[in-house]
DRENDO-1510 file (C-alpha; in Angstrom, 1 decimal, always signed):
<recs>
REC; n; res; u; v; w
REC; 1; UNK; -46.6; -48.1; -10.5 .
REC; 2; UNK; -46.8; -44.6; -9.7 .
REC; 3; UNK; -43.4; -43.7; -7.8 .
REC; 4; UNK; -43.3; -40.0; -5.6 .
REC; 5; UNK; -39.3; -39.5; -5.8 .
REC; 6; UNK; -37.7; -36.8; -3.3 .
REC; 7; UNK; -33.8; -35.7; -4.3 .
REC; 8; UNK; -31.6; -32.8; -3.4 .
REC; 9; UNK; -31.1; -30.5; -0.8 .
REC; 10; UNK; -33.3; -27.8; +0.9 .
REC; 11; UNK; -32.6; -24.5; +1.7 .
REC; 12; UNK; -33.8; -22.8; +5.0 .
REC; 13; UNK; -33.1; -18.8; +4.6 .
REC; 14; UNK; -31.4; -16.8; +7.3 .
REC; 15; UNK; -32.0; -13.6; +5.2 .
REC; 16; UNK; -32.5; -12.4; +1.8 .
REC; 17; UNK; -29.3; -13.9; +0.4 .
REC; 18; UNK; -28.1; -16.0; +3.2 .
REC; 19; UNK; -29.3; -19.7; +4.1 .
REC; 20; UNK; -28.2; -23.2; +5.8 .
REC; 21; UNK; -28.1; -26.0; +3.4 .
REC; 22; UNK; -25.9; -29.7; +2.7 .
REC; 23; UNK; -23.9; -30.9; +0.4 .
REC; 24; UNK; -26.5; -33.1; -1.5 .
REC; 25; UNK; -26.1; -32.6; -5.3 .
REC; 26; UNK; -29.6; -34.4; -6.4 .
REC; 27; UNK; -27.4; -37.4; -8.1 .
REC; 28; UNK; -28.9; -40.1; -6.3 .
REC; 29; UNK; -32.5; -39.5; -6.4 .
REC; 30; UNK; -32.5; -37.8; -9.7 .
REC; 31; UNK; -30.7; -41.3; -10.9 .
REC; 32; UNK; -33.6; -43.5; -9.0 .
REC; 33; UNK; -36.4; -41.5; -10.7 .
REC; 34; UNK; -34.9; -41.8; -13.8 .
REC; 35; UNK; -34.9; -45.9; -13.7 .
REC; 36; UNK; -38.3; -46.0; -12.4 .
REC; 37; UNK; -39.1; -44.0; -15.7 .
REC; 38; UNK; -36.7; -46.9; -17.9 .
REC; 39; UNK; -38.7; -49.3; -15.9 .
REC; 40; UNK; -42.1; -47.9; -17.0 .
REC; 41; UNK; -43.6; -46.1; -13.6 .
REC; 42; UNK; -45.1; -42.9; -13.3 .
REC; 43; UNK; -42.8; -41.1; -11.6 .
REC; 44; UNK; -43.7; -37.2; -9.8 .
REC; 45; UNK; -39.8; -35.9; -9.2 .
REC; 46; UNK; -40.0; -33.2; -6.0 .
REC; 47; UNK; -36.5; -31.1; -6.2 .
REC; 48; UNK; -34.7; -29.2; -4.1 .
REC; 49; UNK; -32.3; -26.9; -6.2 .
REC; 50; UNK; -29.9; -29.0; -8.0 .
REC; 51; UNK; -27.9; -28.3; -11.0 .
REC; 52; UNK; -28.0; -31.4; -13.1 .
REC; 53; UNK; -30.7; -31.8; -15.8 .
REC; 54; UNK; -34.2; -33.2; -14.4 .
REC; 55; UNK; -34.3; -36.6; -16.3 .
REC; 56; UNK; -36.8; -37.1; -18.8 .
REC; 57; UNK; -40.3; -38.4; -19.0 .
REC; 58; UNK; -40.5; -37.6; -15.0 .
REC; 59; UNK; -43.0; -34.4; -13.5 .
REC; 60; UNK; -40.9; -32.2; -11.6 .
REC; 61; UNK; -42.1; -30.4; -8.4 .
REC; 62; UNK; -39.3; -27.8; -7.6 .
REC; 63; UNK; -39.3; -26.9; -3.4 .
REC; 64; UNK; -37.0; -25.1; -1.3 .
REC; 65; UNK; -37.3; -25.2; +2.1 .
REC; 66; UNK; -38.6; -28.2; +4.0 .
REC; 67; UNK; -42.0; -26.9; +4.9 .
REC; 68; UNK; -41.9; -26.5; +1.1 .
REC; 69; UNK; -41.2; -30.1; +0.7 .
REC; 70; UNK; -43.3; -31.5; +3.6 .
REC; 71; UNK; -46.1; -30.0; +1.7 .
REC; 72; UNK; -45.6; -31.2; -1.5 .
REC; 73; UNK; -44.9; -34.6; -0.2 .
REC; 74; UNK; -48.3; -34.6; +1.8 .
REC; 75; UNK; -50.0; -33.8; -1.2 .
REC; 76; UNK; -48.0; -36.5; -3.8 .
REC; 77; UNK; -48.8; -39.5; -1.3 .
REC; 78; UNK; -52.6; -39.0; -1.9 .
REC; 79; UNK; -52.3; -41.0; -4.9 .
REC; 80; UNK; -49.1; -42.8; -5.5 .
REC; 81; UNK; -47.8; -46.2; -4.6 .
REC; 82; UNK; -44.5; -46.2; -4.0 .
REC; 83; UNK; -42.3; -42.9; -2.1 .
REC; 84; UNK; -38.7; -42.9; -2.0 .
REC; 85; UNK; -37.7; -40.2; +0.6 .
REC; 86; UNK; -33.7; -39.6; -1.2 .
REC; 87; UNK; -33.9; -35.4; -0.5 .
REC; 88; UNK; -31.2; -34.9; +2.4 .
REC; 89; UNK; -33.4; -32.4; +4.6 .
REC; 90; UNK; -32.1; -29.7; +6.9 .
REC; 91; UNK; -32.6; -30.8; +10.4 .
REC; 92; UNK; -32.8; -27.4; +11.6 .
REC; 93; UNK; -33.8; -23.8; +10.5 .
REC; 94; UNK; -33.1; -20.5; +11.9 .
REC; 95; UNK; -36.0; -19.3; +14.1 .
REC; 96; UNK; -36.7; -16.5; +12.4 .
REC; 97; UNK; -35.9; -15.2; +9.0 .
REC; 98; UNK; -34.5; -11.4; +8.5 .
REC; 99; UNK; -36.3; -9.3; +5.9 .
REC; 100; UNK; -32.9; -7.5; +5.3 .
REC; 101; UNK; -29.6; -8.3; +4.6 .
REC; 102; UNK; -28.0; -8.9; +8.0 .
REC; 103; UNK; -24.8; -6.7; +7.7 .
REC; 104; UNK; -21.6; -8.0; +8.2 .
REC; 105; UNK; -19.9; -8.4; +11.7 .
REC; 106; UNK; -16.5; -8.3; +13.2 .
REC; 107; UNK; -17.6; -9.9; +16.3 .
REC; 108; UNK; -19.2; -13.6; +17.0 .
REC; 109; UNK; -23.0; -13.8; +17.1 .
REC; 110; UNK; -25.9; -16.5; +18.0 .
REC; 111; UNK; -28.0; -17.6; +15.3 .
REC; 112; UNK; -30.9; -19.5; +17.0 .
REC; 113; UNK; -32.0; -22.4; +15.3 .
REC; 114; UNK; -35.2; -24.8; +15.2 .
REC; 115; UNK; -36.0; -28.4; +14.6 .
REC; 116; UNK; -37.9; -29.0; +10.7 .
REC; 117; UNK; -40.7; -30.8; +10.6 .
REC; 118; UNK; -40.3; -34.8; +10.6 .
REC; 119; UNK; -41.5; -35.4; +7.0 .
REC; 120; UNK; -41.1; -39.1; +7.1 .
REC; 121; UNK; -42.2; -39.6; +11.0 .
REC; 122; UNK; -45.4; -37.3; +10.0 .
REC; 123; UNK; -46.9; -39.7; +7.4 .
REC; 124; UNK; -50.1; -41.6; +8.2 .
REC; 125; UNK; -49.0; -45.1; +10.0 .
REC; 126; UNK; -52.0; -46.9; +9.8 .
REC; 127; UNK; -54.3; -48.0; +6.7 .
REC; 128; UNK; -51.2; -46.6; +4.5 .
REC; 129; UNK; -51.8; -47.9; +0.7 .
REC; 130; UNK; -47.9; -46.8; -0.4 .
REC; 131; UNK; -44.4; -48.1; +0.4 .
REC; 132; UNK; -42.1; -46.2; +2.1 .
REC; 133; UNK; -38.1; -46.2; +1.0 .
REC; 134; UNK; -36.1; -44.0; +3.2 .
REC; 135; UNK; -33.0; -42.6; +3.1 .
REC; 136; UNK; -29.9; -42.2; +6.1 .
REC; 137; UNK; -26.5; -40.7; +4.9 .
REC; 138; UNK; -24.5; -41.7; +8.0 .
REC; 139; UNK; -20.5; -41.0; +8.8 .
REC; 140; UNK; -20.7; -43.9; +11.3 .
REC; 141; UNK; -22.6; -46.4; +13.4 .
REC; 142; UNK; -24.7; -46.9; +10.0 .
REC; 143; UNK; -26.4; -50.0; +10.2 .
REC; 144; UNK; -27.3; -49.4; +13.8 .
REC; 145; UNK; -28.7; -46.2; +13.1 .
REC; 146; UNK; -30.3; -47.2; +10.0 .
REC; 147; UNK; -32.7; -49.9; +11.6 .
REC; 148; UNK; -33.4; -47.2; +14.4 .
REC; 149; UNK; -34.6; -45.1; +11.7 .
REC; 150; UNK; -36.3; -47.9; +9.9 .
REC; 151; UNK; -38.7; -48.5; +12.9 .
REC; 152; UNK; -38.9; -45.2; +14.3 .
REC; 153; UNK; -40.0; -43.4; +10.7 .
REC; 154; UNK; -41.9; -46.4; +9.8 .
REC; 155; UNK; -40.2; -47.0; +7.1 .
REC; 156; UNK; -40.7; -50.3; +4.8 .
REC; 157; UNK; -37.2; -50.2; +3.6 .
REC; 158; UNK; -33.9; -48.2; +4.3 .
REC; 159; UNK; -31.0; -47.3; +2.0 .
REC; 160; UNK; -28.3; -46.4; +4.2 .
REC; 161; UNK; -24.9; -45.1; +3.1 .
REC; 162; UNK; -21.4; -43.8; +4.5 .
REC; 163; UNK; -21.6; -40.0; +3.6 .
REC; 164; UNK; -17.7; -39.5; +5.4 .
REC; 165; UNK; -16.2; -41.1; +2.5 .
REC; 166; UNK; -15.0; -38.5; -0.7 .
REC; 167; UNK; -15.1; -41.1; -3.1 .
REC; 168; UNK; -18.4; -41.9; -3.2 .
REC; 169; UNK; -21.9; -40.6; -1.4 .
REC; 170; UNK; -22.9; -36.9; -1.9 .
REC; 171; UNK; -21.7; -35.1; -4.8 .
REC; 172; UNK; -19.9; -38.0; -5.8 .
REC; 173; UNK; -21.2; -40.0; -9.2 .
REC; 174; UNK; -20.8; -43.3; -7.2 .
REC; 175; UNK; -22.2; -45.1; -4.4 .
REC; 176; UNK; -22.0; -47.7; -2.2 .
REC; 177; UNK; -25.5; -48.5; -0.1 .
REC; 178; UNK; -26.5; -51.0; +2.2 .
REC; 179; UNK; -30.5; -51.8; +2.1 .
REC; 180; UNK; -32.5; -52.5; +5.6 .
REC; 181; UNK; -35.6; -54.5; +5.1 .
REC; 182; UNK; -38.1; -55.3; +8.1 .
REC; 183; UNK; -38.1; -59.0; +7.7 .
REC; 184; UNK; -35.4; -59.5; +5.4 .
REC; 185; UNK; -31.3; -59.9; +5.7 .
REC; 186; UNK; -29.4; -56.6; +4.5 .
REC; 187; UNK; -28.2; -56.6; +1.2 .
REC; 188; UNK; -25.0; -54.3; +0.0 .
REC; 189; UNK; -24.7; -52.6; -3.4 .
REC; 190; UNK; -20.8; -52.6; -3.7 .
REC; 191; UNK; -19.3; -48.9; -5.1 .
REC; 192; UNK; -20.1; -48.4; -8.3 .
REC; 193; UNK; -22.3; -45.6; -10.3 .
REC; 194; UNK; -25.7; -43.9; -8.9 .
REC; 195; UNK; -27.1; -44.8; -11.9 .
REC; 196; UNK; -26.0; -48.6; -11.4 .
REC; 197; UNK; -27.8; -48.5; -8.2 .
REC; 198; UNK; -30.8; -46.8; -8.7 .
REC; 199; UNK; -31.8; -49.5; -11.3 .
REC; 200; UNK; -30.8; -51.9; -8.9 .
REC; 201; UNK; -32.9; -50.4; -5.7 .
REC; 202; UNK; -35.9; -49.5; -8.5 .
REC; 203; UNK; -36.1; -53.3; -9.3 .
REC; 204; UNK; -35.7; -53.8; -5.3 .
REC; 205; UNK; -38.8; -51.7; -4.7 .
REC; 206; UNK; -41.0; -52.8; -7.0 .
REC; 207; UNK; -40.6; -56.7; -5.9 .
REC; 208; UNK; -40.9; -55.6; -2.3 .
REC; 209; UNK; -43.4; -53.2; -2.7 .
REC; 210; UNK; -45.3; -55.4; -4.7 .
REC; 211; UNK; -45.7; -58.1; -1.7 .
REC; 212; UNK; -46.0; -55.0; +0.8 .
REC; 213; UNK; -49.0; -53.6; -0.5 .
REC; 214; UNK; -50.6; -57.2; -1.5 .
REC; 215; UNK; -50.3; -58.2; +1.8 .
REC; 216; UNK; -51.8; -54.9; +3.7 .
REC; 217; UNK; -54.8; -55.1; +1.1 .
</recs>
């Protein structure tokens, strides 16, 4: 199969040396493409920066910003089968970038921010010939807000986990997720390592996907 793996954080700039960003360290999806590689997929990795090593045997597509990743997602899904949306994308960027170095201030200020784009919610939802995994790092309500997202987006599947934790989640080497299927019970992955996991939800995919795609054809 030929996988299209999203991981890390984007950066929105504020000004030349400023910008908002997340806590996402890569670890998760970086992990996934990796066991899609053991697994024997084709796998195109698009990065936000993250400072682990990109794994091996995996294209990498290195973005910044959202727009940066919308783009290059738009243009990956043309011809793979499987996408698994695991970058954590800023919801918001300032409205307009300064060409200069703001200087520092003693006094509060406004910084005027804007919606990103909806990468997920802004992929084709009809005659699609590629499976959808998406992602939801929660601190609470999870599963509630994890089904929302899984019809809303139009997801096929949903990988939610509990990002208020400091044991596990982002930056953290271990997990714990709980997957959403549209007509199938949960199932939990109990804590243990990323790299556990991805193999796990890679196995997960490809079964699912599998009988996805072979019914829509």
């Amino acid at each position: 199969m030929r996988f299209v793996v999203t991981a890390g954080p984007t950066r929105e700039p504020i000004d030349p040396v400023r910008f908002l960003s997340n806590r996402s360290s890569g670890k998760m999806g970086y992990a996934i493409a990796e066991a899609a590689v053991a697994a024997g997929h084709d796998v195109n990795l698009i990065s936000g920066p993250a400072s682990i090593p990109a794994p091996s045997g995996v294209k990498i597509i290195s973005i910044m910003t959202s727009d940066e990743l919308h783009d290059a997602v738009h243009r990956a899904v043309r011809d793979c089968d499987v996408l698994v949306m695991c970058a954590a994308v800023s919801d918001f960027k300032p409205a307009t970038v300064e060409r200069r170095k703001m200087p520092k201030r003693k006094t509060p200020f406004a910084l005027e921010l804007i919606p990103t784009r909806d990468i997920l919610a802004s992929l084709p939802r009809e005659n699609r010939k590629f499976f959808v995994v998406g992602f939801a790092a929660e601190t609470h309500e999870l599963e509630a807000s994890a089904r929302e997202k899984l019809l809303a987006k139009n997801c096929d599947m949903i990988v939610a986990n509990d990002v208020s934790r400091s044991d596990s989640g982002m930056e953290s080497d271990e997990n714990e997720v709980t997957i959403f299927f549209r007509e199938a019970a949960p199932k939990k992955i109990s804590r243990t390592s990323k790299k556990i996991i991805a193999r796990e939800l890679v196995k997960i995919i490809s079964k699912m996907s599998e009988k996805c795609l072979t019914k829509k054809s």
